[in-house]
C-alpha positions as CSV (number, residue, x, y, z in Angstrom):
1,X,-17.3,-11.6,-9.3
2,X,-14.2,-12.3,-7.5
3,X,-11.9,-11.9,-10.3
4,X,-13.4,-8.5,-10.8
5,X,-12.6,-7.2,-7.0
6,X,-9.6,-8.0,-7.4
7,X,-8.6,-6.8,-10.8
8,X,-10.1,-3.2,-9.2
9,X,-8.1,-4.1,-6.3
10,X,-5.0,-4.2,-7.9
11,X,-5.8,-1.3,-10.3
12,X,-6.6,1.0,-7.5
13,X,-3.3,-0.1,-5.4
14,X,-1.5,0.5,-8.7
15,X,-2.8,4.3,-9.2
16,X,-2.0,4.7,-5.2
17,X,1.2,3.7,-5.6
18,X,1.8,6.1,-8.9
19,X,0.2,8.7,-7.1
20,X,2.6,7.9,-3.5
21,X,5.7,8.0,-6.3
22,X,4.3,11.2,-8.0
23,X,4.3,12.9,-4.3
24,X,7.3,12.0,-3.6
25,X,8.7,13.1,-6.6
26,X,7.1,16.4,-6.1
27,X,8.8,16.9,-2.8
28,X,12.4,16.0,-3.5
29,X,12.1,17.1,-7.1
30,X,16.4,16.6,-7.6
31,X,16.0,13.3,-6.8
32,X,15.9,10.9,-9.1
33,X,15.2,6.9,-9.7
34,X,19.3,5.4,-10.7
35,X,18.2,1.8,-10.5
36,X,15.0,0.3,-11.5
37,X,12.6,-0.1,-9.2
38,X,13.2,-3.2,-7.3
39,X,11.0,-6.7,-6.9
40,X,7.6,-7.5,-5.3
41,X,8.0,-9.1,-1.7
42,X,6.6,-12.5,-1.4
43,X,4.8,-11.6,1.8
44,X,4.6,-8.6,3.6
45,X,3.5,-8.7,7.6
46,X,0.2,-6.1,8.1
47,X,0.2,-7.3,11.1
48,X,3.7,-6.2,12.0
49,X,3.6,-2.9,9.6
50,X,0.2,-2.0,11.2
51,X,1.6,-1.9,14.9
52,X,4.7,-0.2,13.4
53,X,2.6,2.1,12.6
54,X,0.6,2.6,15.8
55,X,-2.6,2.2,14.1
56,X,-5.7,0.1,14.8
57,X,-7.0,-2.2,12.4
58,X,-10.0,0.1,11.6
59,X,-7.5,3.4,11.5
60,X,-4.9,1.4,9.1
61,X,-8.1,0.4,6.3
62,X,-9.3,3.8,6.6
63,X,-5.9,5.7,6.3
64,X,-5.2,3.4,3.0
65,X,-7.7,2.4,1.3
66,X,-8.5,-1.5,2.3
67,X,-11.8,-2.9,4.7
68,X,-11.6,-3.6,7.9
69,X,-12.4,-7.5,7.2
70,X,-9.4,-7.4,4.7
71,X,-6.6,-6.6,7.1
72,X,-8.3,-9.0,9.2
73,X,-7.9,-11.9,6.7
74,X,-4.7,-11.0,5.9
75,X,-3.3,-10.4,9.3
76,X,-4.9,-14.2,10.6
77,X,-3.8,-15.4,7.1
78,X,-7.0,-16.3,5.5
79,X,-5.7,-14.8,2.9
80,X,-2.8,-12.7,1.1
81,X,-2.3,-10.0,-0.3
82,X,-1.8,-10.0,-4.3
83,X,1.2,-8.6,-6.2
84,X,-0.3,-5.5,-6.6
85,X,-1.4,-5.4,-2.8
86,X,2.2,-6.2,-1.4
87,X,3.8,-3.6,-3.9
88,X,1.1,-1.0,-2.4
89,X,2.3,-2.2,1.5
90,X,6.1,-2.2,0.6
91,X,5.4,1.6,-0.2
92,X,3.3,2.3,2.6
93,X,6.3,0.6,5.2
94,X,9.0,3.1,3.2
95,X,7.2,6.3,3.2
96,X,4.3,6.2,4.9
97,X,4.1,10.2,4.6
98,X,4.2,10.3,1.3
99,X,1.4,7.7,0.8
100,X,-0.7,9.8,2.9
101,X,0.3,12.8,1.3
102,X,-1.1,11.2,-2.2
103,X,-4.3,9.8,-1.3
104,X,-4.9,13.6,0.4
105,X,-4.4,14.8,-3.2
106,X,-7.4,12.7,-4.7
């Protein structure tokens, strides 16, 4: 059961995070990718990206996608996020617009 969640967990971050590139794509169409795209943080701070932010827990699971309880574990370390997870939050701490801009398409 576990495995499951989080296989869909990491499928839906993965389509988010296509769909955040995609939308940014759209809106600087001339720009383009001249490196690969880079590595996977180890760990990425909700906590910290969350305040940055200025939104409440609730607010931040709403705007992208995760539970309440979720940012909860992560952010009093009961748990991390997955690859897929901290690939989805290194996008959402570089463009936060176009993030938002994504999930508004769907």
């Amino acid at each position: 059961m576990r495995y499951a969640m989080l296989h869909e967990l990491n499928a839906d971050a993965l389509h988010m995070i296509r769909a955040g590139l995609s939308a940014r794509r759209a809106l600087e169409p001339e720009r383009t990718l001249a490196r690969p795209v880079g590595h996977v943080p180890a760990s990425v701070d909700v906590r910290a990206l969350r305040r940055r932010l200025k939104l409440s827990q609730k607010a931040f699971a709403a705007r992208y996608g995760f539970t309440v309880r979720r940012i909860q574990d992560w952010e009093q370390r009961r748990s991390r996020p997955d690859s897929g997870v901290r690939a989805y939050l290194t996008v959402i701490a570089n463009d936060p617009d176009a993030v938002e801009l994504a999930l508004e398409a769907n």
